[in-house]
N, C-alpha and C positions, 0 to 999 in steps of 0.2 A: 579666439585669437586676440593679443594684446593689440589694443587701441591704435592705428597708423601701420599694421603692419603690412595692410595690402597696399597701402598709399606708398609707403615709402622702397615696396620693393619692384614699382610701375615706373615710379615717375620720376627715380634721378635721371640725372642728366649722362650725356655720354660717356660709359667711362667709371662712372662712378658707381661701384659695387662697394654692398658691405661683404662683411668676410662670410663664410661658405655656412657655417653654423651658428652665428648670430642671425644671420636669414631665416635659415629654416627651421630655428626656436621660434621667430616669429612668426611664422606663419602654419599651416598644417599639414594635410599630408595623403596618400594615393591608393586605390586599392586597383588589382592585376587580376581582371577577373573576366570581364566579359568582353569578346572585340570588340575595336570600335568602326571597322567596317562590316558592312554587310558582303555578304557572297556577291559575286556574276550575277545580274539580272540576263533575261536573255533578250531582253529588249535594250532600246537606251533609256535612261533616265532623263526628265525633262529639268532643262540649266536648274531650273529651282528648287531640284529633290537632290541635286547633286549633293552631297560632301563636301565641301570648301577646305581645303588641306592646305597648312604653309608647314615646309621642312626647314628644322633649325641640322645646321653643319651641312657641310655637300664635300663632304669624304668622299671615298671608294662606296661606303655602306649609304649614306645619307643621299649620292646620287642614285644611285640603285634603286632607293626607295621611291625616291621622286619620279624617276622612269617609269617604276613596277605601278603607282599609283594613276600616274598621269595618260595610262594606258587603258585604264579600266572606264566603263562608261559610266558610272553610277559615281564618279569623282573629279575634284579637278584641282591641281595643283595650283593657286592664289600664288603663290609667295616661294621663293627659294633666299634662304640666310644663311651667310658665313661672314663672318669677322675678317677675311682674306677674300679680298674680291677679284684675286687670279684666279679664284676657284668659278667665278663667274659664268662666263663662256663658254665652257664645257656641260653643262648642270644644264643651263638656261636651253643650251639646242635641243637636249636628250631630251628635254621635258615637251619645248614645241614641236620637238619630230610627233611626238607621242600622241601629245593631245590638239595638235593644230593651234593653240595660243602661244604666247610667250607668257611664264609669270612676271608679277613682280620680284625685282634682287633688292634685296636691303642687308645692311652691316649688321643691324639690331637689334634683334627677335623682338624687342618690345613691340616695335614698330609694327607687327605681324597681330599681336597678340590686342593690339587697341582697335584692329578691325572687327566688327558684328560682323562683318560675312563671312569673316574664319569660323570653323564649325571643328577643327579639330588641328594637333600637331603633333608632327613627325618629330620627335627627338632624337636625332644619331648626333650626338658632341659627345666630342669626350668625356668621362667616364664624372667629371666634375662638374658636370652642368647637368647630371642627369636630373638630379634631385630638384634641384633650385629653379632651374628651367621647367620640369612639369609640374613644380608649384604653382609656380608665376604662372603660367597655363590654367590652370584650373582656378585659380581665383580669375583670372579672364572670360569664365565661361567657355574655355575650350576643353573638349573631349581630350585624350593623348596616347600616341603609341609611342612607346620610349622603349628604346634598344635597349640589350642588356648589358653587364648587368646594373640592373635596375637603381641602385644606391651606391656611391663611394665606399658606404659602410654600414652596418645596421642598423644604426639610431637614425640617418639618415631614411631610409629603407622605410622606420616605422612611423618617421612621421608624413611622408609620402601617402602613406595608409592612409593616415589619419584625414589628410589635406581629402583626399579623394572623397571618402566619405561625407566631411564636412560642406563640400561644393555640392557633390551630387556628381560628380563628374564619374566615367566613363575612362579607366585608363588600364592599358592592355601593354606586357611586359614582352621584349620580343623576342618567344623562347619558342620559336616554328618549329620545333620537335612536339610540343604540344598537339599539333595538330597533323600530324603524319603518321600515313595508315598504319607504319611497321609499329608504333605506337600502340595506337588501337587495335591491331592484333594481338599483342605481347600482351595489352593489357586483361582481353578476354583470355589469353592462355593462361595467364598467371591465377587471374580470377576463379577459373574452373575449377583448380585444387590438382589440374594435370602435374603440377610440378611438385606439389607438397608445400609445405611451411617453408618463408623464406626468411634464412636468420644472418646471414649477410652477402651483402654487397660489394663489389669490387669494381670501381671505374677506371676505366682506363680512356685517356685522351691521346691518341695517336697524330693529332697535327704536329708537323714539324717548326717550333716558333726560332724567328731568326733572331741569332746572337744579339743581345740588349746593348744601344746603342744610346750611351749613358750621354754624350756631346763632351766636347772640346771642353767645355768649361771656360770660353772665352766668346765671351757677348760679343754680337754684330751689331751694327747698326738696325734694324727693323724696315722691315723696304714697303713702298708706297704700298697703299690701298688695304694694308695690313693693319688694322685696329686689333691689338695684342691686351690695351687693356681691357675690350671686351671678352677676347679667347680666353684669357684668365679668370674674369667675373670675380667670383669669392672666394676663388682657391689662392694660395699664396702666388706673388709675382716675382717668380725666376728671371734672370737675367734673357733675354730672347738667346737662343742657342739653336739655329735649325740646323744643328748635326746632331742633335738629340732628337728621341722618338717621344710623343708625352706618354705610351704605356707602356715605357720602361719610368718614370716617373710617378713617385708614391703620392706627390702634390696631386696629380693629376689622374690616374689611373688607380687600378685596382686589382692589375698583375693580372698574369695566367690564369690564373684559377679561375677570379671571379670572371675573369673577361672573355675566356674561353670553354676551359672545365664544369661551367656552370651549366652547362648545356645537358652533361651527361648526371652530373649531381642532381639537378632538377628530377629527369627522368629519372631514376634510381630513388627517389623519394616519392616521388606521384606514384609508381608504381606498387613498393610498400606499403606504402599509406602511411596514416596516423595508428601505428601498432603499438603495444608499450614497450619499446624498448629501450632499455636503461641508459640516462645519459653518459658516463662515464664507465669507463672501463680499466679497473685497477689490475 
């Protein structure tokens, strides 16, 4: 990694991001391979073998996560972060219903990631922080489960790879079809030769996605407790527009496909495997 690059993408000051892919040239990159939780113990875990977990985003998915974690004995949710601290309140109870603490809220993930007692992070941001945030993590000495999908975009994607390797770190893509029995069924079916040679594929994605809600096109003011130029980091800075969705937002997102459809792509390739089949098809 070039000389300053883990310094400089720790220690600006509030606010100040460099752009999305001048960072992540700087820096390295993640591999998707092994979880970074263990199963249910059927005991509890004593505070000091626990997991130390802080979730960056507290969306729909990124409280869920926080809940689904801070439920488990063998874990404990440190830290809950969003750039929007009306998201606060909501997030903060679900998590002390769960585990009997309250965590820490902060605006800043850095702020999370300068902790030794953190041992791992929840990444649910949008689809432009996936990269640069589970870098920043991994040069931290944190493990990472980062939603998917996994990279804005491929180069993105491969130097994640690379970052992960290079730390040593632990980071796990969150494609829960992986680990679901209809899965592991299909996969010994397919495996037996019951079905024969499989020479293509067809996915089909059934969710219903609601009409793209592109925004007014007319900046509001930015309302308190809302730090928007962290929500942005190194992706471009849009006018603030909250009658726009960010994945409908090519800045920001990564569309249906990768954000959804990825699900069934994944499984349809795991399943195949590494066969030789020909890239292109004239």
């Amino acid at each position: 990694m070039p000389a300053g690059a883990a310094s400089d993408a720790t220690s600006m000051g509030p606010g100040e991001f460099i752009t999305r892919r001048r960072f992540v040239w700087n820096s390295a990159g993640v591999l998707a391979a092994l979880a970074v939780f263990p199963k249910n113990q059927t005991v509890a875990a004593a505070p000091s073998n626990k997991i130390v977990i802080g979730v960056m985003g507290l969306g729909g998915r990124g409280t869920y996560l926080a809940t689904l974690f801070a439920g488990r004995n063998d874990t404990e949710i440190a830290y809950l972060c969003d750039p929007d601290t009306r998201r606060f309140a909501r997030a903060r109870a679900a998590v002390e219903d769960a585990q009997g603490k309250p965590p820490k809220m902060v605006q800043d993930f850095r702020r999370m990631l300068e902790d030794k007692q953190v041992d791992a992070i929840i990444n649910a941001t949008p689809d432009h922080w996936h990269v640069p945030g589970s870098i920043m993590a991994c040069q931290a000495g944190k493990d990472v489960f980062v939603e998917k999908p996994m990279s804005h975009n491929p180069w993105e994607g491969r130097k994640l790879i690379e970052a992960a390797r290079k730390y040593q770190r632990v980071v796990q893509v969150g494609m829960q079809s992986r680990s679901a029995q209809y899965l592991q069924d299909a996969t010994s079916y397919l495996r037996s030769g019951k079905l024969g040679d499989v020479h293509l594929v067809r996915v089909f994605n059934m969710m219903q996605h609601f009409p793209a809600k592109k925004g007014t096109g007319q900046p509001v003011p930015i309302p308190d407790g809302f730090d928007y130029e962290i929500w942005c980091g190194p992706a471009p800075k849009l006018p603030f527009d909250p009658s726009r969705r960010w994945l409908d937002k090519w800045e920001y997102s990564c569309g249906a496909i990768a954000g959804d459809a990825v699900h069934q792509l994944d499984l349809a390739r795991y399943l195949i495997g590494d066969k030789p089949y020909p890239d292109t098809v004239v």
